[in-house]
C-alpha positions in Angstrom: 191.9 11.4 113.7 188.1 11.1 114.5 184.9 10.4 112.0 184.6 14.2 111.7 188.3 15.1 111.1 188.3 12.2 108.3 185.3 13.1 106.9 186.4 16.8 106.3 189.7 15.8 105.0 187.6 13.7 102.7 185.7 16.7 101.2 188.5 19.1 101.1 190.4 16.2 99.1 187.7 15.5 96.8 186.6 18.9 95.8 190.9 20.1 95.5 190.8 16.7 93.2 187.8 17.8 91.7 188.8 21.5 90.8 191.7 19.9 89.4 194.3 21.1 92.2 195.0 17.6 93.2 195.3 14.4 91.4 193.9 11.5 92.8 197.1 10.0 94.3 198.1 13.4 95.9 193.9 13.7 97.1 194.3 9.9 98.2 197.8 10.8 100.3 195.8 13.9 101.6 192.7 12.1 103.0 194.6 9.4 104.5 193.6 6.5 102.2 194.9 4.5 99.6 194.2 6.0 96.0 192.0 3.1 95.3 190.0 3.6 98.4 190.0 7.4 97.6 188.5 7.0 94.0 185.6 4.3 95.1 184.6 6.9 97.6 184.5 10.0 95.6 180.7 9.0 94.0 179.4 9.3 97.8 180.7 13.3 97.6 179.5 13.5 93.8 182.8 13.6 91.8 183.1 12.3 88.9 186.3 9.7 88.3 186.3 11.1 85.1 189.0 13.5 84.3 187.3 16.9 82.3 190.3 17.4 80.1 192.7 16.1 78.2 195.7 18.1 80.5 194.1 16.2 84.0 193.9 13.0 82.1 197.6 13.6 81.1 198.3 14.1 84.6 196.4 11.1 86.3 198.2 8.8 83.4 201.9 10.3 84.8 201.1 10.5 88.5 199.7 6.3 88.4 
């Protein structure tokens, strides 16, 4: 995968995390990095760590 391929799997895998269609470990899988990597990185595309409700908390607590 080139810089451009990666960097558009990036965004497509931070704004599915961010509308809530991923969590981070399925975005992480999705983009090719570790889940670690994946959340460090998501402040450069402006997505907040910080799940907005109590349902996608639930869900990042059962998917770590």
């Amino acid at each position: 995968m080139d810089k451009n391929d990666a960097e558009l799997t990036m965004r497509i895998a931070a704004k599915l995390y961010e509308d809530g269609t991923l969590s981070s470990g399925q975005a992480a899988e999705l983009a090719g990095l570790s889940k670690r990597t994946f959340i460090e990185m998501l402040g450069k595309y402006g997505v907040s760590i910080f799940s907005t409700t109590l349902d996608d908390l639930e869900s990042d607590i059962a998917n770590a």
